[in-house]
C-alpha positions as CSV (number, residue, x, y, z in Angstrom):
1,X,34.8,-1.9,-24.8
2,X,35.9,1.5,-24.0
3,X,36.7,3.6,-20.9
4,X,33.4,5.7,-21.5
5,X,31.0,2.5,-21.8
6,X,32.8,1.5,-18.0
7,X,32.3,5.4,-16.7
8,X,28.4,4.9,-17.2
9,X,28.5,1.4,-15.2
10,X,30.6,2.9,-12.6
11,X,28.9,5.9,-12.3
12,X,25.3,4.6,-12.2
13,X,26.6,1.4,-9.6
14,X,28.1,4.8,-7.4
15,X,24.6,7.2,-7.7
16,X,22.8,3.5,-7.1
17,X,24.6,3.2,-3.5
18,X,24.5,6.9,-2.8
19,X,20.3,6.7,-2.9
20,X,20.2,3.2,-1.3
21,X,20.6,5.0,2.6
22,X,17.9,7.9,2.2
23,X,15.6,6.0,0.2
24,X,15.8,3.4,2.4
25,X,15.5,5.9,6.0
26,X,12.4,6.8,4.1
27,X,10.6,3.8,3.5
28,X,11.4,2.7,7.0
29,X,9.6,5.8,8.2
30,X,6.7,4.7,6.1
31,X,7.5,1.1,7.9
32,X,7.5,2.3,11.4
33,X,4.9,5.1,12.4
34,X,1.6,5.2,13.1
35,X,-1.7,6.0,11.4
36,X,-1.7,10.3,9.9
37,X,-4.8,11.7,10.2
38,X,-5.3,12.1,6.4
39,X,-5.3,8.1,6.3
40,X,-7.5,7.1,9.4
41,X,-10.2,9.5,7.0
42,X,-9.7,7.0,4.5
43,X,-9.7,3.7,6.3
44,X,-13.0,4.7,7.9
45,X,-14.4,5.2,4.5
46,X,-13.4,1.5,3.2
47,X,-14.0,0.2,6.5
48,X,-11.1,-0.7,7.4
49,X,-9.7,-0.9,11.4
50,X,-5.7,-0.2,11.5
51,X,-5.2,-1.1,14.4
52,X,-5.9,-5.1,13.7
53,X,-2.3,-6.7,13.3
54,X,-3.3,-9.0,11.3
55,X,-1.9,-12.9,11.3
56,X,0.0,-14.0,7.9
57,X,-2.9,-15.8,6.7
58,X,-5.0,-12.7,7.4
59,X,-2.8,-10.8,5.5
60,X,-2.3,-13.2,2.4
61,X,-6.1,-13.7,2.5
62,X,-6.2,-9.5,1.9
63,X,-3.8,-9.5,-0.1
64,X,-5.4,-12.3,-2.5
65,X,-8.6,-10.5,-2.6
66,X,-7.4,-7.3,-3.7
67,X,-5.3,-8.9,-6.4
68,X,-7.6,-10.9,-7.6
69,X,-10.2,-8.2,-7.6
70,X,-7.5,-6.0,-9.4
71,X,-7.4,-8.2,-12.3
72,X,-11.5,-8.5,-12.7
73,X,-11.6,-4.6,-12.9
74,X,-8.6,-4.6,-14.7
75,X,-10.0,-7.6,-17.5
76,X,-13.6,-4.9,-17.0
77,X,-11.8,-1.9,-18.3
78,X,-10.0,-3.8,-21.7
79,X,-13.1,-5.4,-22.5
80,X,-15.8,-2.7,-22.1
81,X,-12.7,-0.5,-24.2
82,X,-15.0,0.8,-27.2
83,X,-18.2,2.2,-24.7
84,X,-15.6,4.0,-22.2
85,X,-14.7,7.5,-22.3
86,X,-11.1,9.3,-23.2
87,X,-11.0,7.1,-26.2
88,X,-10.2,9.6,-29.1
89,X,-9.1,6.5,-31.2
90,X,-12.3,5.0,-31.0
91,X,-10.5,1.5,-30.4
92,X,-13.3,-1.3,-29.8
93,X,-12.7,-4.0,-26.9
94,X,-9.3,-6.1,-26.6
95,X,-9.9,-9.7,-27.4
96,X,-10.4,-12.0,-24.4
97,X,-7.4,-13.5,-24.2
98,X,-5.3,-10.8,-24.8
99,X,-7.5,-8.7,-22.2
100,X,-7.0,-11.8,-19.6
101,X,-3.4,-11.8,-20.3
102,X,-3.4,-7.9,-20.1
103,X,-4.8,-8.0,-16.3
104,X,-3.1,-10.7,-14.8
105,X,0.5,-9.2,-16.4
106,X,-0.2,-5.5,-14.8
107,X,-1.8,-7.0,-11.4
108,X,1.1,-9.1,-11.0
109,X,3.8,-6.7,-11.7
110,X,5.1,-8.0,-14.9
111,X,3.6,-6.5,-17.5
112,X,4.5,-8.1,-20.6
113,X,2.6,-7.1,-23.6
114,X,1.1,-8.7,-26.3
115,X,0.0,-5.6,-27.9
116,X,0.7,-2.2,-29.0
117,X,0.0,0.1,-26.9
118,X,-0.5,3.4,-29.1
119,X,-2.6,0.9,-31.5
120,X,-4.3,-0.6,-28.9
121,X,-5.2,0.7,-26.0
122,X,-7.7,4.2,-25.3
123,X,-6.3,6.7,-23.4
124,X,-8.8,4.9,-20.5
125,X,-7.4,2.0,-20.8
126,X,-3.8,3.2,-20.3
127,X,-4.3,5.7,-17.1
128,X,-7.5,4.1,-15.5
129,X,-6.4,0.6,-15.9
130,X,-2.6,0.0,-16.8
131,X,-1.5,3.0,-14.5
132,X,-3.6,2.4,-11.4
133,X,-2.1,-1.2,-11.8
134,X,1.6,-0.1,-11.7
135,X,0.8,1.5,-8.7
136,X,-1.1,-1.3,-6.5
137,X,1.7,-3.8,-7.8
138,X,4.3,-2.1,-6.8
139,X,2.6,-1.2,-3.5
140,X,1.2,-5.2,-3.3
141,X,5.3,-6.2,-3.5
142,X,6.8,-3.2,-0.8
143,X,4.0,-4.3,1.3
144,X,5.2,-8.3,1.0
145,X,8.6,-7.2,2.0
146,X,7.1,-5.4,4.9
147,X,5.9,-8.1,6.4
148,X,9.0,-10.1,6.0
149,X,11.0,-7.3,7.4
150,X,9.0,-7.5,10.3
151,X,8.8,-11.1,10.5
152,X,12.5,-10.8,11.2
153,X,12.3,-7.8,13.6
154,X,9.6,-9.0,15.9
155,X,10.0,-11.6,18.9
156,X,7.1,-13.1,20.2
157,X,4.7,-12.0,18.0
158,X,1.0,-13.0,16.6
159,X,0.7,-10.4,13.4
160,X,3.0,-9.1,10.8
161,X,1.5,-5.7,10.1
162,X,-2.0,-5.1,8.3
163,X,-1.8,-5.3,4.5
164,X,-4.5,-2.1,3.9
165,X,-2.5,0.1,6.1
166,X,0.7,-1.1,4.1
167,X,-0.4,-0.7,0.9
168,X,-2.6,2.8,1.3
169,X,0.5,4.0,3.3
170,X,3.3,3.4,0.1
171,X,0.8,4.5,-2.4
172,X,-0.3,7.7,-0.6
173,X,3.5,9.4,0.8
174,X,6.0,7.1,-1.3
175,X,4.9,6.0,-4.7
176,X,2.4,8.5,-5.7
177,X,4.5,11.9,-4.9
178,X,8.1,10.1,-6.3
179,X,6.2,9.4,-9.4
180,X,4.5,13.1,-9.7
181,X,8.1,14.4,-9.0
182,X,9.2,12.1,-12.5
183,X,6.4,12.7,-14.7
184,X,7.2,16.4,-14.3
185,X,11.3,15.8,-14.8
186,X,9.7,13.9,-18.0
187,X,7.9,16.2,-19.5
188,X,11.0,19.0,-18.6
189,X,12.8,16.6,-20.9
190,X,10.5,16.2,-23.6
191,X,7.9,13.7,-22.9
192,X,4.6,14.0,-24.4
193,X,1.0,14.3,-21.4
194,X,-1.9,15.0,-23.2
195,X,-5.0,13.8,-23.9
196,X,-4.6,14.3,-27.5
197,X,-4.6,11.2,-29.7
198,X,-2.1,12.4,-31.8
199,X,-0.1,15.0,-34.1
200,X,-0.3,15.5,-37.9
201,X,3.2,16.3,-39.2
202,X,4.7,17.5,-42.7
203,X,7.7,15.8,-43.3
204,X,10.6,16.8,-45.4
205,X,9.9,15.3,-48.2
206,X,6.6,16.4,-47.8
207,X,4.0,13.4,-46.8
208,X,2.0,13.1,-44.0
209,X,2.5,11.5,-40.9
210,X,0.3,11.2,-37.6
211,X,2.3,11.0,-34.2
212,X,0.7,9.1,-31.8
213,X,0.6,11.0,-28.2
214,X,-1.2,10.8,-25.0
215,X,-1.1,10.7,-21.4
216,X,2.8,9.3,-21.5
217,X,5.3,11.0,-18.8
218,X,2.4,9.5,-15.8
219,X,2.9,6.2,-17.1
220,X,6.3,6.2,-17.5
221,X,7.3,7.3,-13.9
222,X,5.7,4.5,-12.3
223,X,6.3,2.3,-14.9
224,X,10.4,2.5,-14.2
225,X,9.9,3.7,-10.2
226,X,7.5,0.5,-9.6
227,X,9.5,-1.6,-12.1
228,X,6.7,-2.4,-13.9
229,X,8.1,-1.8,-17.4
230,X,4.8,-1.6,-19.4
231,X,5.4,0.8,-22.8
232,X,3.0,3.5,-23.5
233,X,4.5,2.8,-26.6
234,X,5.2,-0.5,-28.7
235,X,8.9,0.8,-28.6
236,X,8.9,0.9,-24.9
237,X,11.8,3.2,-23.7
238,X,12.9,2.8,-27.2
239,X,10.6,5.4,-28.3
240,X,11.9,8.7,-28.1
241,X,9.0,9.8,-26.7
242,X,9.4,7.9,-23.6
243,X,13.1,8.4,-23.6
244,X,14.0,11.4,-25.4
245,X,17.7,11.6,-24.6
246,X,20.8,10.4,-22.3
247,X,19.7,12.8,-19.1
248,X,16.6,10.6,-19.3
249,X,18.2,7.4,-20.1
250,X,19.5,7.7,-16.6
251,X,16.5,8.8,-14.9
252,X,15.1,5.4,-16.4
253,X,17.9,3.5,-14.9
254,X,18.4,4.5,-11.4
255,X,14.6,4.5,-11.2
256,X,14.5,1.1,-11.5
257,X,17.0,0.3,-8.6
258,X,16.6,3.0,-6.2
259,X,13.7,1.2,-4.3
260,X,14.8,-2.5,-4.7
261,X,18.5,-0.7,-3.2
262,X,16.6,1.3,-0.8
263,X,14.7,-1.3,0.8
264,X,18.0,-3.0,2.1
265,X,18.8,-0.2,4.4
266,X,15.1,-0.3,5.5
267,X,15.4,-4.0,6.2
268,X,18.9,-3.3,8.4
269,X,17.2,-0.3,10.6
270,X,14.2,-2.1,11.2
271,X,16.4,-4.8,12.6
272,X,18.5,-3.0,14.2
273,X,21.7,-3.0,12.3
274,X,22.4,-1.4,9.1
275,X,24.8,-3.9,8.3
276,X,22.7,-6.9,7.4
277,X,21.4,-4.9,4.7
278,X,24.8,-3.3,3.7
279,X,25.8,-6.9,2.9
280,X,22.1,-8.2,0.9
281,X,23.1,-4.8,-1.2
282,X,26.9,-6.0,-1.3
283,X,25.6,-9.4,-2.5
284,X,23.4,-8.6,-5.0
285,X,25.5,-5.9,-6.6
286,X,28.0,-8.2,-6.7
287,X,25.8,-10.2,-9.1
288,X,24.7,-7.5,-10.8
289,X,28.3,-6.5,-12.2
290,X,29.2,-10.2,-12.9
291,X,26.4,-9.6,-15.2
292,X,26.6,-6.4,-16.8
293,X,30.2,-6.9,-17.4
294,X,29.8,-10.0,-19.8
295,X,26.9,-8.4,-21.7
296,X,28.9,-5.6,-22.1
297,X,32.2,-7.6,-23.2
298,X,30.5,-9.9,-25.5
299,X,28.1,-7.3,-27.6
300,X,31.3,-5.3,-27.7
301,X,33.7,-8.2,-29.3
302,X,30.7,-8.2,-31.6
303,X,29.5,-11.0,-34.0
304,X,32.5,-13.5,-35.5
305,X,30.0,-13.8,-38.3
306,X,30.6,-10.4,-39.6
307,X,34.3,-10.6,-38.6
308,X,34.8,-13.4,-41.1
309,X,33.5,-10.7,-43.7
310,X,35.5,-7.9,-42.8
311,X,33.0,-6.2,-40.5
312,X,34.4,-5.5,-37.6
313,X,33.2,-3.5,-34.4
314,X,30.3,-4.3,-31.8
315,X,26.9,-5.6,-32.3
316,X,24.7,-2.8,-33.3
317,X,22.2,-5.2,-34.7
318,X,19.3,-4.1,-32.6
319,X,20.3,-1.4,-30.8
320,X,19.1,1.8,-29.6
321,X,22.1,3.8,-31.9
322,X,21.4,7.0,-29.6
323,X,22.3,5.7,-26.6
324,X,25.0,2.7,-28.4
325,X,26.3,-0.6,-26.6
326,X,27.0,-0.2,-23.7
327,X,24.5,2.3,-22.5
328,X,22.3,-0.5,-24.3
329,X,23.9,-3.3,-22.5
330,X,23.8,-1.6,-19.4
331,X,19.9,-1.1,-19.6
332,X,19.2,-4.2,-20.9
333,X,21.0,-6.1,-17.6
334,X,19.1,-3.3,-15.4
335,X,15.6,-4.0,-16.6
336,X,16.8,-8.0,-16.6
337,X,18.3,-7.7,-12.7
338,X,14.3,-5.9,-11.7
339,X,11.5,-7.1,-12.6
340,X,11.0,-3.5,-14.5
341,X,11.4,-5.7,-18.4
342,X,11.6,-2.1,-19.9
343,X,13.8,-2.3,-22.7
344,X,16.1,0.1,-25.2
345,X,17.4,-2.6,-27.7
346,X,16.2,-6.0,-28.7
347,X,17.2,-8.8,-26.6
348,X,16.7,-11.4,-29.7
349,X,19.4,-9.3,-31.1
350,X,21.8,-9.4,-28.7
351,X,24.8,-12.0,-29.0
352,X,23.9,-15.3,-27.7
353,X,26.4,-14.6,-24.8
354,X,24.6,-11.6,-24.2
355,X,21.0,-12.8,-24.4
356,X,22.2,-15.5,-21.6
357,X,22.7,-12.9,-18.8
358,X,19.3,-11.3,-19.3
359,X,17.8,-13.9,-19.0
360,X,19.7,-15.9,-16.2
361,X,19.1,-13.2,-14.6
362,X,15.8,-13.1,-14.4
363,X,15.9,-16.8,-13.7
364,X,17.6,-16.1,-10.5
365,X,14.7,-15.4,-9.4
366,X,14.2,-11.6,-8.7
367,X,17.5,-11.1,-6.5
368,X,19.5,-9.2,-8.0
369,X,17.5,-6.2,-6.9
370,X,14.7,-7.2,-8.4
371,X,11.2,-5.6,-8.4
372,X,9.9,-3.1,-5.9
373,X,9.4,-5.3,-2.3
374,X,10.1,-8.9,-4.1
375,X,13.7,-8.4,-5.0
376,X,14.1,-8.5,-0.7
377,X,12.1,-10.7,0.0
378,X,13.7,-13.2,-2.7
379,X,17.3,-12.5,-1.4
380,X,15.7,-12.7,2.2
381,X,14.7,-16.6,1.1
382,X,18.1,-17.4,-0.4
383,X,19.7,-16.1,3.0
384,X,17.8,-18.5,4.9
385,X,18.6,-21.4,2.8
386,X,22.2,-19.9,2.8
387,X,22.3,-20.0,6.7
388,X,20.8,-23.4,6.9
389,X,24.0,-24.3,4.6
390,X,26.2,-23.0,6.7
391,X,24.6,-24.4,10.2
392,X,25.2,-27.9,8.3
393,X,28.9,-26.8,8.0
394,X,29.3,-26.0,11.4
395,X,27.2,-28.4,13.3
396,X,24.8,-25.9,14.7
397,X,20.9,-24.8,14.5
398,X,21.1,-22.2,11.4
399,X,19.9,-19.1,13.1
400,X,19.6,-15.5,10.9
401,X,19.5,-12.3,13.2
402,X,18.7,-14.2,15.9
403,X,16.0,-16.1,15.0
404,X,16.5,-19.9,14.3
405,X,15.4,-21.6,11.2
406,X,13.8,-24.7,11.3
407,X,12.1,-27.3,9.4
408,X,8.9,-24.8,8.5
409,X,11.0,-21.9,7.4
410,X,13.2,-24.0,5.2
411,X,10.1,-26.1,3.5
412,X,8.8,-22.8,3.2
413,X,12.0,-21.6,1.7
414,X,12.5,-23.8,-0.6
415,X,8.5,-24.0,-2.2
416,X,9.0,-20.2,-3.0
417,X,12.6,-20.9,-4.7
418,X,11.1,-24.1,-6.7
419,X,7.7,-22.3,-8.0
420,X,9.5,-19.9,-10.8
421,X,11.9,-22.6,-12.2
422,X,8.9,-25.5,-12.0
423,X,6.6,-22.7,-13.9
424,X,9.0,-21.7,-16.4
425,X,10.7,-25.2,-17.3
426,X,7.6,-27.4,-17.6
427,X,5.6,-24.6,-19.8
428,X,8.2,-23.5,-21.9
429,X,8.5,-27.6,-22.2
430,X,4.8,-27.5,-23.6
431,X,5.0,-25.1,-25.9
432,X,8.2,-27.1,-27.6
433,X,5.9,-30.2,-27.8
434,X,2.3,-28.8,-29.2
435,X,1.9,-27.3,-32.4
436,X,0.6,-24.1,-31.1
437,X,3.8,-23.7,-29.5
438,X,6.3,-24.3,-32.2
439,X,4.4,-22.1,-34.4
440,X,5.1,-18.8,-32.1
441,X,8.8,-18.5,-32.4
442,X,10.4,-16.9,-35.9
443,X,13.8,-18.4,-35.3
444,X,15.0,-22.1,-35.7
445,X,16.9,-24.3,-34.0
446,X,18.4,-23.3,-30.3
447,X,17.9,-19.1,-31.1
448,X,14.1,-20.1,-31.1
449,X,14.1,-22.6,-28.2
450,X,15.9,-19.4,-26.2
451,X,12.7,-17.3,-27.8
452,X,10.3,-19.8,-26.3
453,X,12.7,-20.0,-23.0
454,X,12.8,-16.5,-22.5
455,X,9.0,-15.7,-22.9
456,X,8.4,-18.1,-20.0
457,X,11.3,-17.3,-17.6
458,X,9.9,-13.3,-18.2
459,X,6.7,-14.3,-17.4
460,X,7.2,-16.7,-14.3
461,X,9.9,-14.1,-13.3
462,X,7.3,-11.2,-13.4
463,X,9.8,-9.5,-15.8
464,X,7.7,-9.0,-18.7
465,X,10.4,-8.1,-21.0
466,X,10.3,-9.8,-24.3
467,X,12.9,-11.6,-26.2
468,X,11.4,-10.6,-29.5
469,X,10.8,-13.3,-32.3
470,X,8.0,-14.8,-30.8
471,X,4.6,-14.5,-31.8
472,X,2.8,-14.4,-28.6
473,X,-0.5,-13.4,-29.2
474,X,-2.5,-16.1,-29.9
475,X,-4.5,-17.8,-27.3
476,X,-2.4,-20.5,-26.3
477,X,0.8,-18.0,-25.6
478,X,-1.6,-15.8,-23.8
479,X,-3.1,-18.1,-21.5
480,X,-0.4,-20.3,-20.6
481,X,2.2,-17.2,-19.8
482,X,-0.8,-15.5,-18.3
483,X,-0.8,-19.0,-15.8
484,X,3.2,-18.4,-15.6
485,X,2.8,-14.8,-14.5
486,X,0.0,-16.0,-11.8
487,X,1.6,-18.7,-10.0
488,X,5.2,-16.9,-10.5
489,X,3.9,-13.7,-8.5
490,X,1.7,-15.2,-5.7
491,X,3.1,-18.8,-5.5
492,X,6.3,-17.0,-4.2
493,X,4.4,-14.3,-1.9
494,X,2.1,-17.0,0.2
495,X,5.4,-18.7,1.2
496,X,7.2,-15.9,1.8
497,X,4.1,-14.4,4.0
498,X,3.9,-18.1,6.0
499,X,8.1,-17.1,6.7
500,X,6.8,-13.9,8.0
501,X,4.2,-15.2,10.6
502,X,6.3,-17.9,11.4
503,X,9.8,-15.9,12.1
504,X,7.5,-13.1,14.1
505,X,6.0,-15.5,16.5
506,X,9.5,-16.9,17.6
507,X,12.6,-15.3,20.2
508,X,15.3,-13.9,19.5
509,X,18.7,-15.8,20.4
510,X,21.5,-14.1,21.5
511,X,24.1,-14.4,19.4
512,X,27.0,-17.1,20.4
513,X,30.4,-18.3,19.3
514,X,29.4,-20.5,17.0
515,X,26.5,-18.3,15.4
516,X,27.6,-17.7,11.6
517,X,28.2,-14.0,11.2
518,X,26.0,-12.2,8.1
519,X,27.7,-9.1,7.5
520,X,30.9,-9.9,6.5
521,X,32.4,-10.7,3.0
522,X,32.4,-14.1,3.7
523,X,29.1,-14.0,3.6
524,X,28.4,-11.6,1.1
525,X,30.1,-14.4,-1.2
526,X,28.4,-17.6,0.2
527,X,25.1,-15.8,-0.2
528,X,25.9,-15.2,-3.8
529,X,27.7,-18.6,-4.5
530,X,24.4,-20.4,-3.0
531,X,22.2,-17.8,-5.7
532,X,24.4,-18.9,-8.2
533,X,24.7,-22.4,-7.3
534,X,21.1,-22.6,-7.3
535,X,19.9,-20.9,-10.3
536,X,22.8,-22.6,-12.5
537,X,22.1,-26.3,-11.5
538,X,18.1,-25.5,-12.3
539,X,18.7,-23.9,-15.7
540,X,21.8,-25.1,-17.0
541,X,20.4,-28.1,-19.3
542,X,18.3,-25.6,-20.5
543,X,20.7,-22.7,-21.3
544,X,22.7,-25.5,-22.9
545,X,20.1,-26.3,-25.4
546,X,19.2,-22.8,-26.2
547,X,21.8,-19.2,-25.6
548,X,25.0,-21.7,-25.0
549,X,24.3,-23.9,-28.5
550,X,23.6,-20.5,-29.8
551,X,26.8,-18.9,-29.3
552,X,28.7,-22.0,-30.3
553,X,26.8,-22.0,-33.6
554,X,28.0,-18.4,-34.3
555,X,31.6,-19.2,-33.1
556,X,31.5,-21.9,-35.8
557,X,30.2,-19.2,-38.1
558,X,27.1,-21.5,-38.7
559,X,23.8,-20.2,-40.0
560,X,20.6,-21.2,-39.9
């Protein structure tokens, strides 16, 4: 480790605090006011009333639909490929499965990717379908969190917003301009936008080689703003043209948390005290550098393997060698702590040690910032399940800014914590039973059981990131993970919208002596002890049998 590899933690933790407030003061604005002009225009044109607040079952029922719709149109445009225009590479229609696995992953917000894009995908394909998609699920997850927010900051109350209004309004004035602003800072940096296919180059030694180019600095601003993570590229942000230097690098990384932090402050002004959120940031980047600092420590102690032959240093196997360890490190616990899955080195080359926290990360279920809208309303679950805790200790009715939490909230609760871990245990369980399973991993023993782990907790997370060594793309990979990504995405937002209706429709309590306070440290640490608590007594036997095996095999200097 050196003092330059903790000057890029610290400094990105300090800019990620520093944008939290006015991104957040933003999105509450977007929160708050009424109807423009510009959008009542467009409402009347989909024929859509504002004004309807609508019920949480209203709102999930919208919010279904348009998903679902999403991933038809989205499955339309990969399979109907080879007839649609802007495809200069004349690439035919993606296989069904693949395409199937393609729509649910970008509707959902996860985007892993069975493919290439540059060898796969028209230039169609990319901007009309995977584009539009990072957009709407980004939108689909601030709009979520909306509703929860306002769950939480309404008394006596029948609706929780309307979904269309929430969802044009985020597109329209926050994720569209932010993202123009990017794609433009991209392209200033090097990043390629064209509609060319690609570029014939002499090299020194005189062959040929084509570039592959196209429509790329669009894609990649909403890709890391909406923390979807989908690669123009087969590199991802490995490719230098998606991430052409350091000045970028960063770009990437703050990206990725500057919403997820924002939307704390929003959540603490709409409530009425900036505090609450001030202490859900506190939390979660609590966990965050609990993270990053054992992935950094353990790829820079490097591998005792090579030790043992005189090899000293850090793990470079894998790495992004422009950027090093722990910019790579860094990233790789970034992408891991959002749903983003973006990547700059390969997480099956990491050390086991440093695998682990990528992916117990994700298994945490999308609170350590987390995606755009889901990483609050995650933390938002786990602070009502923390309060319930602490109402037990006390011998009072848990109560969370004013509002108590009873039976409903905490079944509730506790369904949207179970659905990841229940998706991503029993399939990745599956697929180490049936043949089609234990053919998709390239590694033996617990290396590929944490191949087969991973692609399941990334799936069921809505990370999307991939471990590497895993053939995925056969049917039976792309279906089942296509099922994790489903039920991982919505089988937390239904529960989470049920909260909402049911936390809006109740009264405030003052607060009293015995109410638990939830801005302090104290509870900045019980929130992140009951996170932890959680996610470690869920995934443990698994870790055990996969990254924690792993690392003790390579301590032993064992090979397989």
């Amino acid at each position: 480790m050196t003092l330059t590899g903790w000057a890029l933690i610290l400094l990105f933790t300090a800019l990620v605090v520093l944008l939290a407030r006015p991104l957040g003061l933003l999105m509450h604005a977007f929160y708050a006011r009424p109807a423009l002009p510009g959008e009542r225009a467009l409402y009347r044109a989909l024929g859509v009333d504002p004004a309807i607040d609508q019920s949480w079952a209203a709102y999930a029922a919208s919010l279904m639909v348009f998903n679902v719709l999403g991933i038809a149109l989205l499955f339309a445009v990969l399979k109907l490929q080879g007839v649609l225009p802007l495809n200069p590479q004349r690439f035919g229609g993606v296989d069904t499965a693949l395409a199937f696995n393609t729509a649910v992953s970008f509707v959902t917000n996860t985007n892993w990717q069975n493919y290439g894009g540059e060898t796969t995908l028209s230039h169609f394909s990319q901007m009309a379908g995977l584009t539009v998609q990072n957009f709407l699920s980004a939108a689909t997850g601030i709009a979520a969190a909306f509703a929860l927010i306002r769950g939480f900051a309404r008394r006596d109350a029948p609706g929780i917003g309307n979904f269309w209004v929430d969802v044009t309004r985020i597109t329209l004035y926050l994720l569209l301009p932010a993202s123009m602003v990017l794609a433009l800072a991209y392209v200033a940096l090097g990043v390629p936008q064209t509609l060319a296919a690609s570029a014939t180059a002499t090299t020194m030694e005189g062959g040929r080689q084509v570039i592959a180019l196209g429509p790329v600095a669009s894609q990649l601003a909403i890709k890391m703003l909406g923390t979807n993570g989908g690669g123009f590229f087969n590199a991802n942000s490995a490719h230098p043209f998606e991430n052409p230097g350091a000045l970028s690098n960063l770009i990437q990384m703050l990206s990725m948390f500057a919403l997820g932090a924002g939307l704390t402050v929003t959540f603490g002004k709409a409530v009425g005290n900036l505090k609450q959120g001030r202490a859900l940031l506190a939390a979660m980047l609590l966990l965050f550098l609990g993270g990053v600092t054992v992935t950094y420590a353990a790829e820079a102690a490097g591998n005792p393997v090579h030790h043992a032959l005189g090899l000293f240093g850090g793990n470079m196997e894998g790495k992004e060698v422009r950027f090093g360890v722990a910019a790579s490190a860094l990233f790789a616990s970034i992408t891991t702590a959002t749903s983003s899955g973006a990547v700059i080195a390969a997480h099956d080359s990491l050390t086991p040690l440093g695998g682990l926290v990528p992916m117990f990360n994700m298994q945490l279920g999308e609170v350590v910032i987390g995606g755009v809208g889901s990483g609050l309303y995650a933390v938002l679950v786990y602070a009502i399940l923390a309060v319930f805790i602490a109402g037990l200790m006390v011998g009072r009715t848990p109560e969370y800014l004013g509002k108590k939490i009873e039976a409903r909230e905490m079944t509730l609760s506790v369904i949207a914590i179970i659905v990841p871990p229940l998706m991503i245990l029993s399939l990745a369980a599956l697929a180490c039973v049936v043949p089609a399973g234990l053919a998709g991993p390239l590694a033996k023993g617990p290396h590929g059981f944490s191949e087969i782990l991973y692609a399941f907790t990334s799936a069921a997370a809505n990370n999307g990131s991939a471990f590497g060594g895993l053939s995925g793309n056969t049917p039976f990979y792309n279906l089942l993970l296509a099922l994790g990504m489903f039920v991982g995405r919505f089988g937390v937002i239904l529960p989470v919208l049920a909260i909402a209706g049911s936390l809006a429709a109740k009264r405030t309590v003052p607060p009293g002596p015995g109410s638990f306070p939830t801005t302090g440290m104290l509870w900045v640490g019980l929130l992140a002890a009951v996170i932890l608590i959680v996610g470690g007594l869920t995934f443990l036997p698994a870790l055990v049998l996969g990254p924690i095996a792993d690392q003790a095999q390579v301590a032993a200097g064992t090979l397989l």
